[in-house]
MMTF fields as JSON, N, C-alpha, C and O atoms, coordinates in Angstrom:
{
  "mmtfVersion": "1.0.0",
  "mmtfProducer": "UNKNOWN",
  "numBonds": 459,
  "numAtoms": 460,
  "numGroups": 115,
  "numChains": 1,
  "numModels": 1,
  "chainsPerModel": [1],
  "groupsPerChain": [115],
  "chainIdList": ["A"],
  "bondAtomList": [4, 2, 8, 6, 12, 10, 16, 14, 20, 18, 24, 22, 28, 26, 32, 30, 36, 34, 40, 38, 44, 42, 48, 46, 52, 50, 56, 54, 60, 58, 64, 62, 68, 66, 72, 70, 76, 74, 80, 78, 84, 82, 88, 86, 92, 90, 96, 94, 100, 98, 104, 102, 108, 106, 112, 110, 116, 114, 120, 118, 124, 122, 128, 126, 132, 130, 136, 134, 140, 138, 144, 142, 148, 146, 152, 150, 156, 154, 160, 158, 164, 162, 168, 166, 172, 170, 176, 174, 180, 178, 184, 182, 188, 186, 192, 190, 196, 194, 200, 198, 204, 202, 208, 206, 212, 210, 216, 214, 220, 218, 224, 222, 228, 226, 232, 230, 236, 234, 240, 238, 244, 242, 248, 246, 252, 250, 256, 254, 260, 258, 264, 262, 268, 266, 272, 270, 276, 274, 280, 278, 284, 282, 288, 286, 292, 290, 296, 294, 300, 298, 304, 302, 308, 306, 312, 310, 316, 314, 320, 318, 324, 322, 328, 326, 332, 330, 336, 334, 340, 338, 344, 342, 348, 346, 352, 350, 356, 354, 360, 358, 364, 362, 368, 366, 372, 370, 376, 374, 380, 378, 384, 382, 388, 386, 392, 390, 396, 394, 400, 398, 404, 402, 408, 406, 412, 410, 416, 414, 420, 418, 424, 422, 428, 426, 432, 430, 436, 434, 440, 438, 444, 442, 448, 446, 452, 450, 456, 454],
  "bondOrderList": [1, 1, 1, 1, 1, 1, 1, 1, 1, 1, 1, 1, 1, 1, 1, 1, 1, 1, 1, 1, 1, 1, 1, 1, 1, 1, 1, 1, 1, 1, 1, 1, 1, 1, 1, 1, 1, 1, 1, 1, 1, 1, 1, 1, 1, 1, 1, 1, 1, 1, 1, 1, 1, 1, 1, 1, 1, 1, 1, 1, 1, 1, 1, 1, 1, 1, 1, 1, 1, 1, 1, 1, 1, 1, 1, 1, 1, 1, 1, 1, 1, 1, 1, 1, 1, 1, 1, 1, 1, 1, 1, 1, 1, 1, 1, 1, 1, 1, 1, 1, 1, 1, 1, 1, 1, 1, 1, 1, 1, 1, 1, 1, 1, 1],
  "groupList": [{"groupName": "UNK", "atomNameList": ["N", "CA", "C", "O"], "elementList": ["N", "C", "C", "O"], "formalChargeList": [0, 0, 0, 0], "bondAtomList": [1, 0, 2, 1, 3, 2], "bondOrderList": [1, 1, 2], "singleLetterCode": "X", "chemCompType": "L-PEPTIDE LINKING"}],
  "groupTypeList": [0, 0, 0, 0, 0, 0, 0, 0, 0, 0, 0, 0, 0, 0, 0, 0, 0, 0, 0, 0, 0, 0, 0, 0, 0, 0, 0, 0, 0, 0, 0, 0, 0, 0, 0, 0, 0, 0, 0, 0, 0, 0, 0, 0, 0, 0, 0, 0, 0, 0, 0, 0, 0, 0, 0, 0, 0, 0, 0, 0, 0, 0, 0, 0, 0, 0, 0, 0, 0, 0, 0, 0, 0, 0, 0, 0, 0, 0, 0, 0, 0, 0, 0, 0, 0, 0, 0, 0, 0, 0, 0, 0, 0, 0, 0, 0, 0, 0, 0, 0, 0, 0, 0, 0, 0, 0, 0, 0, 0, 0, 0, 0, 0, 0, 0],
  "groupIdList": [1, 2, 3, 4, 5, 6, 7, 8, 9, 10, 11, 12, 13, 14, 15, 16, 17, 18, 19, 20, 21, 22, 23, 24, 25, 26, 27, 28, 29, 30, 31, 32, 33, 34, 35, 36, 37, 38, 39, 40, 41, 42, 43, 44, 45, 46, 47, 48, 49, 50, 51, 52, 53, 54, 55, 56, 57, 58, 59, 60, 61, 62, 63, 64, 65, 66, 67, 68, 69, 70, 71, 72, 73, 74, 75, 76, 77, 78, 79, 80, 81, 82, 83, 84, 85, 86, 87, 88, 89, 90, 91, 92, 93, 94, 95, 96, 97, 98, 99, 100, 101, 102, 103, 104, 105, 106, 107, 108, 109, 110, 111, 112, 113, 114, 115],
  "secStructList": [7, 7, 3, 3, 3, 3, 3, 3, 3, 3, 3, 3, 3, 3, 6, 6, 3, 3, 3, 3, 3, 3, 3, 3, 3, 3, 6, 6, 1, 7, 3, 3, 3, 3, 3, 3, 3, 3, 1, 2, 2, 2, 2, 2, 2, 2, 7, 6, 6, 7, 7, 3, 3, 3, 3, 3, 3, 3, 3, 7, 4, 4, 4, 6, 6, 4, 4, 4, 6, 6, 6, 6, 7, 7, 1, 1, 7, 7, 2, 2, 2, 2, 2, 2, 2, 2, 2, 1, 4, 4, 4, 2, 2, 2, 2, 2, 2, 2, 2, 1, 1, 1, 1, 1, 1, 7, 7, 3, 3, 3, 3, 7, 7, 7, 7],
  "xCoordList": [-16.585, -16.021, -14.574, -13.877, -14.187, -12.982, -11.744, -11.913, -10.496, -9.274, -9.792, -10.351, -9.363, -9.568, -7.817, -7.462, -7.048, -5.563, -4.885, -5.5, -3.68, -2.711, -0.898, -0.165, -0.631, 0.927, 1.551, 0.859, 2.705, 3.328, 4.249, 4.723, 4.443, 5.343, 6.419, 7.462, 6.295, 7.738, 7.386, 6.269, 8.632, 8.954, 10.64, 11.357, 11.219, 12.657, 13.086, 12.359, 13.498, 14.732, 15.615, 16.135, 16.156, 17.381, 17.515, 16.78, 19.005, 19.31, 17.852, 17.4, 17.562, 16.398, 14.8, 13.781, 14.772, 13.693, 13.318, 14.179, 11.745, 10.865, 10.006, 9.719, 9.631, 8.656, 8.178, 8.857, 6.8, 5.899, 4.903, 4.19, 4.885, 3.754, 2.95, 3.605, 1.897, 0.846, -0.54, -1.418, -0.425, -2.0, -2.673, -2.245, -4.235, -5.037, -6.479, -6.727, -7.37, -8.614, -9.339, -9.099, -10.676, -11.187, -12.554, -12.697, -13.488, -14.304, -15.403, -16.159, -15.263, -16.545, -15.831, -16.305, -14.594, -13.698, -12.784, -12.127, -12.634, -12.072, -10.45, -10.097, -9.66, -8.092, -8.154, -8.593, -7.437, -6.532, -5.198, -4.67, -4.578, -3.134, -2.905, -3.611, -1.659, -1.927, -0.04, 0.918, -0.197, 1.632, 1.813, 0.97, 3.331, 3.946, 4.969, 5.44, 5.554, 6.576, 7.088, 6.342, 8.222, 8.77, 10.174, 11.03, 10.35, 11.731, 12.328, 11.495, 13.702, 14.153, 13.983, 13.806, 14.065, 13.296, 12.353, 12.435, 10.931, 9.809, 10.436, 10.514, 10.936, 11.641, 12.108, 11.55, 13.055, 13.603, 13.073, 13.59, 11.729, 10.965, 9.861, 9.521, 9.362, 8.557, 8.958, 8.507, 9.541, 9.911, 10.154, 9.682, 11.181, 11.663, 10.351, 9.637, 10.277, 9.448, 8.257, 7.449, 8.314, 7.418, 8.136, 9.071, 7.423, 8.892, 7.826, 8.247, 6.359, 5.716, 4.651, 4.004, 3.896, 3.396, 2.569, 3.055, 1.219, 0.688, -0.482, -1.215, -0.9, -1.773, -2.503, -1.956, -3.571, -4.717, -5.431, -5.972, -5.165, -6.311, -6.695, -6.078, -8.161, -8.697, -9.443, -10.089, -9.219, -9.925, -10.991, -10.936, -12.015, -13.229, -13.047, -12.448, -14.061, -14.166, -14.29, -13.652, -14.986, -15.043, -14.159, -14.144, -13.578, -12.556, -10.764, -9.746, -11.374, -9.524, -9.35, -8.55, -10.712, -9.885, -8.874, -7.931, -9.517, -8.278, -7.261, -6.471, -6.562, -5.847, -4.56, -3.379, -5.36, -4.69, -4.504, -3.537, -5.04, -4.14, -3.601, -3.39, -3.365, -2.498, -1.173, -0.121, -1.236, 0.06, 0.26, 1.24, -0.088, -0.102, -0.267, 0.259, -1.387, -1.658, -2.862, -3.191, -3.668, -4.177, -5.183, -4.885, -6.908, -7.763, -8.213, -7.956, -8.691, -8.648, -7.269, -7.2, -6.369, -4.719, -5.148, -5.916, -4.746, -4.69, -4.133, -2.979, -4.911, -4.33, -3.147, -2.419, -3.248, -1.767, -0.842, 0.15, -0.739, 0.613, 0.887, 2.084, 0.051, 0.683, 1.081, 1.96, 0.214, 1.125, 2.344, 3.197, 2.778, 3.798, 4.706, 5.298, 4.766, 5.435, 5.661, 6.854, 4.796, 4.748, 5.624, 6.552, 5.069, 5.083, 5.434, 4.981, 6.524, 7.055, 8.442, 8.62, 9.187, 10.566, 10.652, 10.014, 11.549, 12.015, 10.883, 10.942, 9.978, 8.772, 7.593, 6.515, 7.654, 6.471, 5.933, 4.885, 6.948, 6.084, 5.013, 4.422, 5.24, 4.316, 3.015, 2.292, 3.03, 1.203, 0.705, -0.289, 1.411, 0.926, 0.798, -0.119, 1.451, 1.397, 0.472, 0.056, 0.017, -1.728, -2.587, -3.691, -2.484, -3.64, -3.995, -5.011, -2.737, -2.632, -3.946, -4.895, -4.082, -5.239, -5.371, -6.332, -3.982, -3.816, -3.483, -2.967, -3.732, -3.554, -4.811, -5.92, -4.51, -5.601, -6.388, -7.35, -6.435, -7.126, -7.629, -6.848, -8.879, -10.038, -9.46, -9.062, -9.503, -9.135, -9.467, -9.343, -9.899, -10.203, -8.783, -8.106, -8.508, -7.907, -7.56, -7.736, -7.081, -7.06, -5.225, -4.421, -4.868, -3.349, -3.183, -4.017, -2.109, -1.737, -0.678, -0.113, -0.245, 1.309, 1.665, 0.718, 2.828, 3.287, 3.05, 2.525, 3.593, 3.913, 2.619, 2.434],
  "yCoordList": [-5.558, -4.368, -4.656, -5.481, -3.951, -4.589, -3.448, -2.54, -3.828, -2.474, -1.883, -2.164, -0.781, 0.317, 0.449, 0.069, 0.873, 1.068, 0.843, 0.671, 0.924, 1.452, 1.585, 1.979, 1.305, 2.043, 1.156, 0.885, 0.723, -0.272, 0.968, 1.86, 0.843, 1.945, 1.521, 2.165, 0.159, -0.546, -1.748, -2.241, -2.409, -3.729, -3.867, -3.131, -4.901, -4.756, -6.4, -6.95, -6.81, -8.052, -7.781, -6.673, -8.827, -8.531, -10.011, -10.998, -9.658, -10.6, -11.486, -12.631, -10.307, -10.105, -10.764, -10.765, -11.095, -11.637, -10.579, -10.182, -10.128, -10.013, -8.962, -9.293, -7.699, -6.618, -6.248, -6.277, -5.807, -5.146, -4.608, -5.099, -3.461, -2.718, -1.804, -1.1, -1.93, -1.34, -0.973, -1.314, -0.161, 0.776, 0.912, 1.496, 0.486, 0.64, 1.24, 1.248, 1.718, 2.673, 1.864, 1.685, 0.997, 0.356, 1.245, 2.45, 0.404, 1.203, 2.043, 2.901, 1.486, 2.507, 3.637, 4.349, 3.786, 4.505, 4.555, 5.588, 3.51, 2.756, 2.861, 2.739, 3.108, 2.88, 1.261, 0.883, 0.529, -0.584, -0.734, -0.766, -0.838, -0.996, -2.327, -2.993, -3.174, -4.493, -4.903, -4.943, -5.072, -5.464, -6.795, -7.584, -7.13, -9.134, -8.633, -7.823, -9.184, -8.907, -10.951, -11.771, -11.196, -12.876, -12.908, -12.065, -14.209, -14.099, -13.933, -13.726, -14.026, -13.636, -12.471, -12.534, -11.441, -9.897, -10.086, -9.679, -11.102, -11.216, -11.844, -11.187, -13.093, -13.92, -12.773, -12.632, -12.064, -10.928, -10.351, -9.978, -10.053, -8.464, -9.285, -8.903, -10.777, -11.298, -12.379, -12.448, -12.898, -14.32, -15.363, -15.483, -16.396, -17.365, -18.655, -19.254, -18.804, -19.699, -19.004, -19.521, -17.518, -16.603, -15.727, -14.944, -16.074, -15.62, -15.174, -14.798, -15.037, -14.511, -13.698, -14.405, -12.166, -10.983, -10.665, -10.378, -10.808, -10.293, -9.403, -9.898, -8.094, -7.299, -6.33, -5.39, -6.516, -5.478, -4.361, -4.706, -2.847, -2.179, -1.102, -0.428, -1.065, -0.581, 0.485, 0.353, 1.919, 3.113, 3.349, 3.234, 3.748, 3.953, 5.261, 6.054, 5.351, 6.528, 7.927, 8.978, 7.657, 9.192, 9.459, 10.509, 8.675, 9.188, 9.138, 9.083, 9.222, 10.059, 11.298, 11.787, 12.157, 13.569, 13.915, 14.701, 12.927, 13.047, 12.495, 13.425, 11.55, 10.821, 11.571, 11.231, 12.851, 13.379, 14.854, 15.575, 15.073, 15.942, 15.417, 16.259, 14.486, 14.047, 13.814, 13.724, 13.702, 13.555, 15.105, 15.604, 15.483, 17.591, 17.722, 18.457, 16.518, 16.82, 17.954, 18.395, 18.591, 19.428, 18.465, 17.283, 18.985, 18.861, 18.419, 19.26, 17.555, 16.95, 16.499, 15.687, 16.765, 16.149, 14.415, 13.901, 13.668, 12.424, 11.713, 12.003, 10.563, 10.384, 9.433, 9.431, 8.303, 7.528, 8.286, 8.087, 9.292, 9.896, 10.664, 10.926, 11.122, 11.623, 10.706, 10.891, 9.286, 7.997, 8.001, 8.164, 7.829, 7.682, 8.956, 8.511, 10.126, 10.98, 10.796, 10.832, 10.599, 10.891, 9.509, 9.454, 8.27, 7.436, 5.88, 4.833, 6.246, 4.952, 4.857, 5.541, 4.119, 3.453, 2.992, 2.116, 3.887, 4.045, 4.864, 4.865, 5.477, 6.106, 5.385, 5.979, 4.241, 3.562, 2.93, 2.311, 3.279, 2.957, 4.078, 3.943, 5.304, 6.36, 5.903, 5.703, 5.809, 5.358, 4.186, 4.389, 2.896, 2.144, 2.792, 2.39, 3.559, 4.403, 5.24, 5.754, 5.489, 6.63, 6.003, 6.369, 4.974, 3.629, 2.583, 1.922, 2.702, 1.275, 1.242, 1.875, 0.648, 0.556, 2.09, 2.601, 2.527, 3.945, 4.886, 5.907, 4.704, 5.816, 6.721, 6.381, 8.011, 8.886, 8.815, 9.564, 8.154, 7.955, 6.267, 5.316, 6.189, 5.201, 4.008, 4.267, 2.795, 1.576, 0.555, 0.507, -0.349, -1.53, -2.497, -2.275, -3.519, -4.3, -6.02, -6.613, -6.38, -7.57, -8.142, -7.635, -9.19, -9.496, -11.354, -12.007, -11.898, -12.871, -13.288, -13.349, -13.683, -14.063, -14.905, -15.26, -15.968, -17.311, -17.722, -17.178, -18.811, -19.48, -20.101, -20.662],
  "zCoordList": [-8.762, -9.365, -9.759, -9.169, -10.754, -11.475, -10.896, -10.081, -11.6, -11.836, -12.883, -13.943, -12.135, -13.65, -14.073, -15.189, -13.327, -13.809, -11.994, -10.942, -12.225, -11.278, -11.163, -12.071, -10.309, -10.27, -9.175, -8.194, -9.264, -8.69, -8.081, -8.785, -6.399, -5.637, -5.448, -5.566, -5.068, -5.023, -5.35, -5.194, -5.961, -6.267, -6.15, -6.828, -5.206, -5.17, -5.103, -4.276, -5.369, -4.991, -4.345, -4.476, -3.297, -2.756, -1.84, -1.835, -0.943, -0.199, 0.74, 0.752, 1.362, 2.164, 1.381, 2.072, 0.459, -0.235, -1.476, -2.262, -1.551, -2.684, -1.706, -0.556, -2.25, -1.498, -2.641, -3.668, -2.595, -3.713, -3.071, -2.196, -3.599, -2.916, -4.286, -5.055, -4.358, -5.529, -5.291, -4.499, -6.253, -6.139, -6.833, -7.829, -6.853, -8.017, -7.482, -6.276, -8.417, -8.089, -8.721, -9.915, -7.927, -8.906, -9.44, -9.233, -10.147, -10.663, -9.906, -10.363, -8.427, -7.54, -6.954, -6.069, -7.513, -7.12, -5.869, -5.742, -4.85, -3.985, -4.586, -5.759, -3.473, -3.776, -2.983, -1.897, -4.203, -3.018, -3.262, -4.374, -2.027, -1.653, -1.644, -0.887, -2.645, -2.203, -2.025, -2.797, -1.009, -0.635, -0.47, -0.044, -0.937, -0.47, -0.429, -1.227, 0.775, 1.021, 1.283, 1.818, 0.831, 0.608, 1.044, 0.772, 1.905, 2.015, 3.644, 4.526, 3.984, 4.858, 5.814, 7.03, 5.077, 5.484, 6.492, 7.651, 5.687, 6.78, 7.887, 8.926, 7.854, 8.959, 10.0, 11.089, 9.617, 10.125, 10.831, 11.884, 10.452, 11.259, 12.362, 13.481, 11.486, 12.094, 13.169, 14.312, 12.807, 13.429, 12.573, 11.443, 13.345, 12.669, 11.98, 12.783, 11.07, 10.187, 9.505, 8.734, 10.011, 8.696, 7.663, 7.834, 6.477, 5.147, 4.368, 3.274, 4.506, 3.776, 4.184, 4.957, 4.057, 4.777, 3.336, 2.242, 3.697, 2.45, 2.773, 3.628, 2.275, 2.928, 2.181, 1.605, 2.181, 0.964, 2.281, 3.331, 1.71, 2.08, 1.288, 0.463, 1.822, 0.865, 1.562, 2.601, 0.628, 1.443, 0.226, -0.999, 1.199, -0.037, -0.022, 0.704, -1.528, -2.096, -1.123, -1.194, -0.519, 0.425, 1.516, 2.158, 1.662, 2.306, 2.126, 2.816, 0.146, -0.598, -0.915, -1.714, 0.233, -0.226, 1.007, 1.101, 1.974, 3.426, 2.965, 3.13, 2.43, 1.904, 0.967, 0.898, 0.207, -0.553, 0.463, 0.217, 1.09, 1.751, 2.899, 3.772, 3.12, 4.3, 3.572, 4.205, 2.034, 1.46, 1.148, 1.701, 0.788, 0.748, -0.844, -1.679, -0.919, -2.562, -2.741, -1.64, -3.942, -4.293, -4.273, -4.448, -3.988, -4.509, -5.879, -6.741, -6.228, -7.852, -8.138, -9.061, -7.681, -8.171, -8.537, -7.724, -9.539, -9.708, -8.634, -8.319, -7.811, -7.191, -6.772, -5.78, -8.333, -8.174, -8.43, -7.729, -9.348, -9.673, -8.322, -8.2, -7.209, -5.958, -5.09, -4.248, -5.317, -4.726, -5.122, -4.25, -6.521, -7.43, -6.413, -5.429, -6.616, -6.317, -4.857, -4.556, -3.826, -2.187, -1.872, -1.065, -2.781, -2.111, -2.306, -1.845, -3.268, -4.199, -3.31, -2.302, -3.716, -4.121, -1.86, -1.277, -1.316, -0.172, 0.656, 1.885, 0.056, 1.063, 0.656, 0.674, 0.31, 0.062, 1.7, 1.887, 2.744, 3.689, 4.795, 5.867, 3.668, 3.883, 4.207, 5.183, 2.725, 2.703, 3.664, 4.36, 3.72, 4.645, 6.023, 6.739, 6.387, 8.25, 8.277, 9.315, 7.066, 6.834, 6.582, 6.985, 5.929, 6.0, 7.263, 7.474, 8.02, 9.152, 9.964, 9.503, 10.99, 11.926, 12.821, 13.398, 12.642, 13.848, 13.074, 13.527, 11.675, 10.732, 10.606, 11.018, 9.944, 10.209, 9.136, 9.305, 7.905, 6.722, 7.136, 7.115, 7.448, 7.406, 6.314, 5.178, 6.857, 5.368, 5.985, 7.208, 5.354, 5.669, 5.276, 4.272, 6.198, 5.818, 6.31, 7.374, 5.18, 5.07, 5.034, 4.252, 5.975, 6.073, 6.268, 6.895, 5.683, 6.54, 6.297, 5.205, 7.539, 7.845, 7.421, 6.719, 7.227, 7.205, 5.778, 4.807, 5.993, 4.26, 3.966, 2.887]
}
């Protein structure tokens, strides 16, 4: 199954490395979240000799109407532009804490550490 579209929440440069975090709905209607985070930053949070954090999850279709009201979106509301709005720039680590393993919206996911 392919992308259909999506929306980039964050993308930044800095001292600290390279972070990107993005969202796309593919065609079975599945959201995936796909983040890299590069650089010192990771070193930072992780430990010395990991500089690279890369992490896909993916919530299926039936369970983005929890998703959208856990952000306090409307029923039928589109749901990247309530990513976009809830959950871009500096609150882009919203959505990952509603997706995580102890988050209350169901996702599968996929991560790995190190260079």
């Amino acid at each position: 199954m392919g992308r259909q579209h999506g929306v980039i929440l964050r993308e930044t440069r800095g001292a600290g490395g390279y972070r990107f975090l993005g969202a796309h709905l593919t065609e079975a209607g599945d959201l995936v979240v796909e983040g890299q985070d590069l650089g010192s930053g990771v070193e930072d949070f992780w430990g010395p000799g990991l500089r690279e954090y890369e992490r896909f999850y993916t919530v299926r279709a039936q369970h983005l109407p929890l998703l959208v009201a856990e952000l306090g979106g409307a029923p039928g509301e589109d749901l990247l532009q309530l990513l976009v709005r809830t959950c871009s720039s500096e609150d882009a680590g919203r959505l990952e804490s509603l997706v995580a393993a102890n988050g209350p919206v169901p996702a599968e996911l996929w991560s790995r550490l190190g260079d």
